[in-house]
N, C-alpha and C positions, 0 to 999 in steps of 0.2 A: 318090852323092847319092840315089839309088834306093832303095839300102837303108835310108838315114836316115828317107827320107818315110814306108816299106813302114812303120817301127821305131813311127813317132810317130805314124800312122796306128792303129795295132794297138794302142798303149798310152790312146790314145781313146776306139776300143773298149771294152777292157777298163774304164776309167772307167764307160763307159754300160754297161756290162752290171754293173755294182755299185750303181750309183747308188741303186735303191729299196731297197737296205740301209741304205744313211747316212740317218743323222736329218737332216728337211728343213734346221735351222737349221745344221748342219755342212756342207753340199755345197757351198755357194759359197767355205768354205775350204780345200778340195781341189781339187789338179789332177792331171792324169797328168804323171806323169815320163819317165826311161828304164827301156827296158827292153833289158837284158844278160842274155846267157846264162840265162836263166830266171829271173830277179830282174827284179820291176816296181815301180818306187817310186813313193809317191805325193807329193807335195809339198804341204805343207800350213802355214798359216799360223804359225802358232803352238804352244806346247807343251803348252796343254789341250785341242786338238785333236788334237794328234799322240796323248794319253794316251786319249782317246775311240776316236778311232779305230783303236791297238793292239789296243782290246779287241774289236775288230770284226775281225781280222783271220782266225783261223782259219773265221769265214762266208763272207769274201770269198773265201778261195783258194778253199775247197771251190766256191763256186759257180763261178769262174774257171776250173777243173782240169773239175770235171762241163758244164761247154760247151764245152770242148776248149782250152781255153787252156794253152800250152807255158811254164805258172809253177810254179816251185818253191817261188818265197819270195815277200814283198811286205816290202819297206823305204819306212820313212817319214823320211821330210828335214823338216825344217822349214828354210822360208825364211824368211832376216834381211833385214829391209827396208832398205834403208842410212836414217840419219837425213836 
């Protein structure tokens, strides 16, 4: 259970330390995901966000990697809302 909270604790983080990248009107459709073996995914509303924010993605790592963060990759999910 410890290592879960340490996981989802850390993947938080990492959200807040990208945040002033993402365009203000995109942040509240983003959330942190998990994070495995050095893949962080972010979770995100929909598919014209998830296509905004692909294009964001080689800033994000760079700046994630240059603060010390243990990421290789970053994956975007988008979540299906049930009807």
């Amino acid at each position: 259970m410890a290592l879960l909270t340490e996981r989802i604790r850390i993947s938080q983080n990492y959200l807040s330390e990208i945040q002033h990248l993402i365009p203000a009107p995109l942040r509240r459709h983003i959330k942190a995901g998990p994070l495995d073996e050095g893949t962080w995914c972010l979770l995100v509303s929909n598919a014209a966000v998830s296509t905004k924010v692909r294009q964001l993605l080689p800033v994000l790592l760079r700046l994630l990697t240059q603060n010390g963060a243990q990421v290789t990759a970053i994956r975007i999910k988008v979540q299906v809302k049930p009807p």
